[in-house]
C-alpha positions as a Markdown table, in Angstrom:
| # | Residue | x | y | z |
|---|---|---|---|---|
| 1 | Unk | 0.0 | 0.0 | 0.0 |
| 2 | Unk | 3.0 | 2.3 | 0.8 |
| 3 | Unk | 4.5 | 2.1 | -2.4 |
| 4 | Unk | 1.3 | 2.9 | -4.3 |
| 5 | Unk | 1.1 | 5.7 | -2.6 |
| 6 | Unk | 4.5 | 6.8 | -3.4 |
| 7 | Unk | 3.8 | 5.9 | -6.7 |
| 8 | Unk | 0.6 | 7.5 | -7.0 |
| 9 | Unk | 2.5 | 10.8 | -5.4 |
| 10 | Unk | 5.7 | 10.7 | -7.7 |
| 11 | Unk | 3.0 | 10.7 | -10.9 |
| 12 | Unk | 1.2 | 13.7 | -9.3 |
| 13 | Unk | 4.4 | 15.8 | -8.9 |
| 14 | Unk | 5.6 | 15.2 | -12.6 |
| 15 | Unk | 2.0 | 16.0 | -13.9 |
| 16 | Unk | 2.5 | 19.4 | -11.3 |
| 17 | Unk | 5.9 | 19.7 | -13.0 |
| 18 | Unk | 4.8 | 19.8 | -16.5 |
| 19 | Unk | 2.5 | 23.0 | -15.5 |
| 20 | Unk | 4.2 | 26.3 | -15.5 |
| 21 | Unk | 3.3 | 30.1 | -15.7 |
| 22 | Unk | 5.3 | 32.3 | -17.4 |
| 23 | Unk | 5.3 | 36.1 | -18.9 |
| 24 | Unk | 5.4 | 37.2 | -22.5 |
| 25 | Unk | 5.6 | 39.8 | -24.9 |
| 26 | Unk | 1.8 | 41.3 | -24.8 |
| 27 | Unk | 3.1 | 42.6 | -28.7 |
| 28 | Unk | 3.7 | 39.0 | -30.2 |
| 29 | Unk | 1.9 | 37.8 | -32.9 |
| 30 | Unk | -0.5 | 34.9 | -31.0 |
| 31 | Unk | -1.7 | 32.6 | -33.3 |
| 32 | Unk | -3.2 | 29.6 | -31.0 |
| 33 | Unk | -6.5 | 29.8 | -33.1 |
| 34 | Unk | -8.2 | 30.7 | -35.5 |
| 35 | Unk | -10.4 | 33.0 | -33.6 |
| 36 | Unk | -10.1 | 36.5 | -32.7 |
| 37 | Unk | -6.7 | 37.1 | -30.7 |
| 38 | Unk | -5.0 | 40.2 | -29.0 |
| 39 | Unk | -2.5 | 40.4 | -32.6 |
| 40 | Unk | -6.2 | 40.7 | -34.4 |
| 41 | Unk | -7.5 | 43.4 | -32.0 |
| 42 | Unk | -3.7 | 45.8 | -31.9 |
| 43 | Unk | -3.6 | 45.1 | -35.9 |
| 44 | Unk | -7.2 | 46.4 | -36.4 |
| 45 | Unk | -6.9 | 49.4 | -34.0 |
| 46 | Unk | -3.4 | 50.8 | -34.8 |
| 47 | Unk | -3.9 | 50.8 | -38.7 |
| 48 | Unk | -7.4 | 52.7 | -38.1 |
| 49 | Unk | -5.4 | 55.3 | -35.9 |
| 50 | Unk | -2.9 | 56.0 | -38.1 |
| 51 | Unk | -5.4 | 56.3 | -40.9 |
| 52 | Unk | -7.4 | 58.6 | -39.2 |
| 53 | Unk | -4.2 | 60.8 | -37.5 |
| 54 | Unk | -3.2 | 61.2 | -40.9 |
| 55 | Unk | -6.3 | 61.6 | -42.9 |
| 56 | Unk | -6.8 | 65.5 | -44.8 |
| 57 | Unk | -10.3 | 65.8 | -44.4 |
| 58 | Unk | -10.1 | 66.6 | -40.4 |
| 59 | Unk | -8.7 | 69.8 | -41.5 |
| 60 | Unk | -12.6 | 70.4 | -42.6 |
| 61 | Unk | -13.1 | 71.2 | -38.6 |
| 62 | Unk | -10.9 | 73.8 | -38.3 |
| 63 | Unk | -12.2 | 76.6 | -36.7 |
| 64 | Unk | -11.1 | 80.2 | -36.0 |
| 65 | Unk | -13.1 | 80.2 | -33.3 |
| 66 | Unk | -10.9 | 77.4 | -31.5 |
| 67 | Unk | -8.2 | 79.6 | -30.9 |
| 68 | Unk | -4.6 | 78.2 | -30.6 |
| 69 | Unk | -6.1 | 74.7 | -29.5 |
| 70 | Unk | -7.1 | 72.9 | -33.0 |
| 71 | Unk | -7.3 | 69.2 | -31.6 |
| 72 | Unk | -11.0 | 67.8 | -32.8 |
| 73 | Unk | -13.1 | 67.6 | -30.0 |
| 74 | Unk | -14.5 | 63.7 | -30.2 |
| 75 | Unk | -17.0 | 61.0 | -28.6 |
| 76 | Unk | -16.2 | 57.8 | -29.0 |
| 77 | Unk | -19.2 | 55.5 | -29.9 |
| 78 | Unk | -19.3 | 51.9 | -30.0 |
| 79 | Unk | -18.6 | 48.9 | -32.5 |
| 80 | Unk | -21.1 | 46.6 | -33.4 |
| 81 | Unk | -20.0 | 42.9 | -33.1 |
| 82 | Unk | -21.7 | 41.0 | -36.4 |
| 83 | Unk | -18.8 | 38.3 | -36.1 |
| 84 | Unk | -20.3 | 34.8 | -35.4 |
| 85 | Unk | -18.1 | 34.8 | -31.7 |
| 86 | Unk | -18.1 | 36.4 | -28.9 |
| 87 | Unk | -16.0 | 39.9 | -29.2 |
| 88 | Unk | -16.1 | 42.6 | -26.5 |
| 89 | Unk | -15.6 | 45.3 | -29.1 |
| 90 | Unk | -14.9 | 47.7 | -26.3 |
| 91 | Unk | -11.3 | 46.1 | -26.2 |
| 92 | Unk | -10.8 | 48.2 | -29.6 |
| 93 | Unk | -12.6 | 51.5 | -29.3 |
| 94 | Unk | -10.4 | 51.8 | -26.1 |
| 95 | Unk | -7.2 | 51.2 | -27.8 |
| 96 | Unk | -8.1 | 53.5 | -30.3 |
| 97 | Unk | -9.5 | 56.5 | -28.3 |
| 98 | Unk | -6.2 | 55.8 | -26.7 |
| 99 | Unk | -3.9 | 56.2 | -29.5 |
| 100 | Unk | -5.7 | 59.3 | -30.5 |
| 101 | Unk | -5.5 | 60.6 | -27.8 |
| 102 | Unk | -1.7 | 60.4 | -27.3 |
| 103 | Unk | -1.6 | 61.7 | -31.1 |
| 104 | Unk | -2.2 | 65.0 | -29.8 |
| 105 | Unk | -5.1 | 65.4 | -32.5 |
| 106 | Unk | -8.4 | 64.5 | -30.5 |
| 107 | Unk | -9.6 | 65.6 | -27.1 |
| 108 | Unk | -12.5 | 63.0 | -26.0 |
| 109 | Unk | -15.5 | 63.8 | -24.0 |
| 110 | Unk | -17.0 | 61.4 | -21.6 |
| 111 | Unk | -19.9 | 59.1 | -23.8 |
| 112 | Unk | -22.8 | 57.3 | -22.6 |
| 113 | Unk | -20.4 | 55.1 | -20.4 |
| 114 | Unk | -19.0 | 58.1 | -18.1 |
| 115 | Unk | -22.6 | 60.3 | -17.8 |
| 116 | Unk | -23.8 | 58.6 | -15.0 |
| 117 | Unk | -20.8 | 58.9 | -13.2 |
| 118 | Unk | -20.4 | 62.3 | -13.8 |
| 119 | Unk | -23.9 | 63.4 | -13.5 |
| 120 | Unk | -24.0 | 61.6 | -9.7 |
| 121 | Unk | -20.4 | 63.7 | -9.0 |
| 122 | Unk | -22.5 | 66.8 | -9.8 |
| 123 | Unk | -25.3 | 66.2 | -8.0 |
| 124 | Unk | -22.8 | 65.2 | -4.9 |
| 125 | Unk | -20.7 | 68.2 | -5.6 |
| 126 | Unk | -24.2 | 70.6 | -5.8 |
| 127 | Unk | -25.8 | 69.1 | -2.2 |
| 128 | Unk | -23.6 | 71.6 | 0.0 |
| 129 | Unk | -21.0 | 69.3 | 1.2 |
| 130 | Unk | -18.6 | 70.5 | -1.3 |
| 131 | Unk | -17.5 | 74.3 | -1.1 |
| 132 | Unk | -18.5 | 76.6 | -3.8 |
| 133 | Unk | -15.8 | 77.5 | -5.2 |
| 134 | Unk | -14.8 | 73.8 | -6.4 |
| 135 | Unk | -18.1 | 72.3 | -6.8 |
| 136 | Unk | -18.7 | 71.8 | -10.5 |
| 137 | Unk | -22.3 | 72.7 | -12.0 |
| 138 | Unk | -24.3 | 70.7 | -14.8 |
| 139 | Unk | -24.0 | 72.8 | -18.6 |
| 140 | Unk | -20.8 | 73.0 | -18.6 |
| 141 | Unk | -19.9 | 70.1 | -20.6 |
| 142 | Unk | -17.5 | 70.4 | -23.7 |
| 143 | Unk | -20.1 | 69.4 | -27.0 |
| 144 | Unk | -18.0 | 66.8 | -28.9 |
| 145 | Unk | -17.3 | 68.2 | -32.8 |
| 146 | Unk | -17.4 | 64.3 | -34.3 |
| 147 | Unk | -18.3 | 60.8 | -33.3 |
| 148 | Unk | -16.7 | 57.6 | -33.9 |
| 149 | Unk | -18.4 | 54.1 | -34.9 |
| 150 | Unk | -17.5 | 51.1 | -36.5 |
| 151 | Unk | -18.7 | 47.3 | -37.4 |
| 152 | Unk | -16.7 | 44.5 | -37.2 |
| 153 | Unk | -18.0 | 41.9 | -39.3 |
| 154 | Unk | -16.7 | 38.4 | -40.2 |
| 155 | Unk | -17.3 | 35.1 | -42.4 |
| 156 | Unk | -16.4 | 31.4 | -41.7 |
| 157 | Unk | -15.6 | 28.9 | -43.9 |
| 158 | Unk | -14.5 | 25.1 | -43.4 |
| 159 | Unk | -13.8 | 22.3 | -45.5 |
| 160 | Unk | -13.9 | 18.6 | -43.7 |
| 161 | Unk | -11.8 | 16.1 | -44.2 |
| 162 | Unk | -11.9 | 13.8 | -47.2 |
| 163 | Unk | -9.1 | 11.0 | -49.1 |
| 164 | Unk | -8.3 | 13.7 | -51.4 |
| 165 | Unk | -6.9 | 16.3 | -48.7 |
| 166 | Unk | -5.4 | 13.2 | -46.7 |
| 167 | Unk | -7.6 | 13.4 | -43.8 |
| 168 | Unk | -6.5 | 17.2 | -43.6 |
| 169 | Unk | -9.1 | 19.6 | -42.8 |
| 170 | Unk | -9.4 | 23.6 | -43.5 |
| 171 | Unk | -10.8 | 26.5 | -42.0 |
| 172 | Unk | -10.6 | 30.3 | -43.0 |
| 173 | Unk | -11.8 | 33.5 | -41.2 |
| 174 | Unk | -12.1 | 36.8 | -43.1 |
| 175 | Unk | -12.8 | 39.9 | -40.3 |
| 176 | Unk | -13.7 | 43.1 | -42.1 |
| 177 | Unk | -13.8 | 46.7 | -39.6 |
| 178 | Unk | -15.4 | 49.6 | -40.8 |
| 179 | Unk | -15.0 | 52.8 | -38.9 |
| 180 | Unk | -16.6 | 56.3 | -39.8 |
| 181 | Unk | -16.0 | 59.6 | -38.5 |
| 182 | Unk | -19.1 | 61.9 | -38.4 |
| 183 | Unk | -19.6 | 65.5 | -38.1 |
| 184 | Unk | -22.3 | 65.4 | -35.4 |
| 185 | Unk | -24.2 | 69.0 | -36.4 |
| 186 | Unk | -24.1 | 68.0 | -40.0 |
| 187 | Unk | -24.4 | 64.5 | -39.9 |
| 188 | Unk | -22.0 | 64.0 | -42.8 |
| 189 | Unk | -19.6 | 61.2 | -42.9 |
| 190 | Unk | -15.9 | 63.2 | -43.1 |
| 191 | Unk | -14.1 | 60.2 | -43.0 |
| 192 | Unk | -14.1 | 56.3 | -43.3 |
| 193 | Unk | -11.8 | 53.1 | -43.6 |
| 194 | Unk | -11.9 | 49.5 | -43.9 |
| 195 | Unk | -9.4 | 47.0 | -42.6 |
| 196 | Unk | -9.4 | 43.2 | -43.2 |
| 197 | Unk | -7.6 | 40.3 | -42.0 |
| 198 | Unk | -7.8 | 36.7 | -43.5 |
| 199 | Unk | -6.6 | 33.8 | -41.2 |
| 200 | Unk | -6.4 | 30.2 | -42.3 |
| 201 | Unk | -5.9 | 27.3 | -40.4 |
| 202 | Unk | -5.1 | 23.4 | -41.4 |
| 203 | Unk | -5.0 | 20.3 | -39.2 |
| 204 | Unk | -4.1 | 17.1 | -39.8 |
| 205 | Unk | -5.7 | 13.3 | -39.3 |
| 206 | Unk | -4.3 | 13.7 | -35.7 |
| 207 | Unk | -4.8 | 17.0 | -35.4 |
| 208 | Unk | -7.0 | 18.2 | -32.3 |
């Protein structure tokens, strides 16, 4: 009974052993599946920043009236997931409102997300408990110039395996993001991109 035991606990610590948590480079390209990764999300947010930082038609809102501070005032509106998986889209508006920002281009003004917040500060900062002089009053809010949306779209394809292809079955993914930039007080659409990204994937007879 003793040596099972032993035995039983020498198999436990080499299963243990085989286990191990490590850091890595949050900017490699991951490429475990198919699916929608952390390389898809940077690759589809930093190539519609740089579009957009560089893109002539913001110089339509230019104003005189802006004085010496030209940067677009902005709202950043959300990204409708028509994939077939489950995508929080927020992941990319953030990273782009981020990059914006930091571009020195944009200002951004609290959205849906942030007016509760903000509203129940007021309303705290307005019941007397706050003095005067720093307590903050509702109408003061900065009215965003443009707003941002987007759709990120996808389609699936998959091809079983039969004796031609050896047993070897195929799979491809095609994401398509749209993003459009829109003069709120006009409603026009000043500006708009597309980015794609195809990803194929092949396993084998043994393949999982």
């Amino acid at each position: 009974m003793k040596v099972r035991l032993l035995a039983i606990a020498a198999v436990a610590s080499a299963v243990c052993a085989c286990s191990s948590v490590r850091y890595d480079d949050p900017d490699r390209v991951e490429t475990l599946t198919i699916d929608f990764g952390s390389t898809d999300l940077q690759t589809l947010a930093g190539s519609m920043t740089e579009s957009l930082a560089a893109a002539p038609q913001l110089a339509y809102l230019e104003n005189p009236a802006k004085g010496n501070d030209k940067r677009i005032v902005a709202v950043m509106g959300g990204v409708e997931n028509r994939t077939s998986e489950h995508i929080d889209t927020q992941g990319i508006t953030d990273q782009i409102r981020t990059s914006l920002l930091n571009s020195g281009k944009f200002r951004f003004v609290a959205g849906n997300a942030g007016q509760g917040e903000i509203g129940e500060q007021v309303r705290f900062q307005q019941s007397g408990r706050v003095d005067p002089a720093w307590a903050r009053e509702f109408g003061k809010q900065f009215g965003a110039e443009v707003v941002l949306y987007g759709t990120l779209r996808s389609i699936d394809k998959a091809k079983g395996s039969t004796l031609e292809s050896g047993g070897t079955k195929y799979k491809d993914k095609y994401y398509q993001f749209v993003l459009n930039l829109v003069n709120i007080e006009t409603g026009e659409i000043i500006w708009s991109d597309i980015e794609e990204i195809r990803k194929s994937e092949k396993k084998g007879l043994f393949g999982r």
